[in-house]
DOLO-81419 format. One record per residue (C-alpha): residue number from 1; x, y, z. Coordinates in nm, 4 decimals. Layout:
<nodes>
{node NUM, {X, Y, Z}}
...
</nodes>
This chain:
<nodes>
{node 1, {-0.8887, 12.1133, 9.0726}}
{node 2, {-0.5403, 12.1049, 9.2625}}
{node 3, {-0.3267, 12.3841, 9.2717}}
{node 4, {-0.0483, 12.4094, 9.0293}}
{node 5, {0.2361, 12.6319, 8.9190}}
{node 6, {0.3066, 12.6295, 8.5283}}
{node 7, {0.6174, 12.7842, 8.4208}}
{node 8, {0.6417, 12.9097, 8.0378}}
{node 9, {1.0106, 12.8153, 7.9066}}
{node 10, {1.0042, 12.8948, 7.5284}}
{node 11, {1.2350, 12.6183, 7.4065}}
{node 12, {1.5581, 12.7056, 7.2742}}
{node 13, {1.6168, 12.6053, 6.8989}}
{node 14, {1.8916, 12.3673, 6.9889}}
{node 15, {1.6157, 12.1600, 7.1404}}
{node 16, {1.3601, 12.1729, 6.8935}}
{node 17, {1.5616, 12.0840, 6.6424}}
{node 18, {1.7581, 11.7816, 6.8261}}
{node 19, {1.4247, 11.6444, 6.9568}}
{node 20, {1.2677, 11.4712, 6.6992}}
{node 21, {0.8883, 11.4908, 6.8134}}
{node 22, {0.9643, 11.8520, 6.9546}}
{node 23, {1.0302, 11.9202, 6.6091}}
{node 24, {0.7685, 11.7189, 6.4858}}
{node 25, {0.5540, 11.9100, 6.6266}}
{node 26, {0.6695, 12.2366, 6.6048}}
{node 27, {0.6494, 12.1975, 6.2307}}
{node 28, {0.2903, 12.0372, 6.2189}}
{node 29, {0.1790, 12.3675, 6.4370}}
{node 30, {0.3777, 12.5800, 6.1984}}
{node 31, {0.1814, 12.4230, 5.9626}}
{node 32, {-0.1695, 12.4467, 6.0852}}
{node 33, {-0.1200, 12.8301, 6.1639}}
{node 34, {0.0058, 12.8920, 5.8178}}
{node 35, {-0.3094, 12.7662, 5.6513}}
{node 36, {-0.5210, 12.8858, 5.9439}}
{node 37, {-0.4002, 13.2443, 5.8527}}
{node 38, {-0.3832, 13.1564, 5.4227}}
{node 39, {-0.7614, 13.0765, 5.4663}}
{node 40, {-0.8904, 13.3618, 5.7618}}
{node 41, {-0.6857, 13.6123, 5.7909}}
{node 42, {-0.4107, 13.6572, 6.0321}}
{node 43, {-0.6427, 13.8127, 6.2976}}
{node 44, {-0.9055, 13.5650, 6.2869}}
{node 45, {-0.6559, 13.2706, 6.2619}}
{node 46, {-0.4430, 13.4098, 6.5711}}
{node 47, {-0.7618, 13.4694, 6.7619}}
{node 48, {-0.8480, 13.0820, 6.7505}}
{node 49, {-0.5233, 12.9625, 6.8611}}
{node 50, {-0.4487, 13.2024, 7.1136}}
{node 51, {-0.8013, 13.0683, 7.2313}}
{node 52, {-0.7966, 12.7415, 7.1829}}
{node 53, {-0.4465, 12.7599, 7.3629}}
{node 54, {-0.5944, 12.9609, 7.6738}}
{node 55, {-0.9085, 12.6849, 7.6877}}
{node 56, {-0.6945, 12.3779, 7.7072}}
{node 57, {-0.4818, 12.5799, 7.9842}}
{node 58, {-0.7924, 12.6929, 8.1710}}
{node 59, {-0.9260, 12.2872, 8.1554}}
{node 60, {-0.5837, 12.1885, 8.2510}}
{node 61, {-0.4482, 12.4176, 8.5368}}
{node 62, {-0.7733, 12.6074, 8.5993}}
{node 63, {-0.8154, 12.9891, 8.5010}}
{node 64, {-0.5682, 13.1685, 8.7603}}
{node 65, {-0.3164, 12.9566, 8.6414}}
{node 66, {-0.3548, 12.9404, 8.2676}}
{node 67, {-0.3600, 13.3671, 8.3524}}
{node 68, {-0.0311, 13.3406, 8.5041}}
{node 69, {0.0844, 13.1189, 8.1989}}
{node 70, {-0.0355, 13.3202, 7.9671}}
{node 71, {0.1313, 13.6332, 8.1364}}
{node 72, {0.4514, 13.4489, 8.2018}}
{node 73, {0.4067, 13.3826, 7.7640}}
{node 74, {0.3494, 13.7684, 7.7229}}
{node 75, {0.6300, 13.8981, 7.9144}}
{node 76, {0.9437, 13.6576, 7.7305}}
{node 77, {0.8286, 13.8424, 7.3884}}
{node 78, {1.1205, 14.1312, 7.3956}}
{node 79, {1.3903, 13.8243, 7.5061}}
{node 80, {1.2692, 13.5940, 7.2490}}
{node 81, {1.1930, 13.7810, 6.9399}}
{node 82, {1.5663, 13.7898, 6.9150}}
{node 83, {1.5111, 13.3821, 6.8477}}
{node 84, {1.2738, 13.4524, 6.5345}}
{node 85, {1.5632, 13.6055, 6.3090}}
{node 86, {1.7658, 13.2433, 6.3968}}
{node 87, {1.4577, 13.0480, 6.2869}}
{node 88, {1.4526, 13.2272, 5.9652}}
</nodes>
């Protein structure tokens, strides 16, 4: 597998919300989660994204990379969690 370099840019609201399949999208996920955590639980249901999320990553950019992703991902929560009261 080549080397890449993934950077993690949570996307402003502005976009999602003018970009029709970005929103699209957004939603369906919203969706999925939603039921995912209705039917398991919130811990079960988080623990199958988050891993379904670091497989695909791992299969796509190999398993340093979907790391540094994933550690990019962890270190925006402080500066984005200001973004969940807007979505609200």
């Amino acid at each position: 597998m080549a080397e890449t370099q993934t950077t993690v840019t949570i996307p402003a609201r502005e976009y999602r919300v003018n970009d029709p399949k970005a929103r699209q999208l957004w939603d369906s996920l919203h969706g999925v989660i939603a039921q995912a955590r209705a039917d398991l639980g919130d811990e079960m249901a988080f623990s199958i994204v988050l891993s379904l999320v670091g497989r695909e990553l791992r299969c796509v950019v190999g398993v340093d990379e979907a790391a540094n992703v994933l550690r990019q991902f962890a270190e925006q929560q402080t500066e984005i969690a200001s973004f969940d009261e807007q979505e609200r």
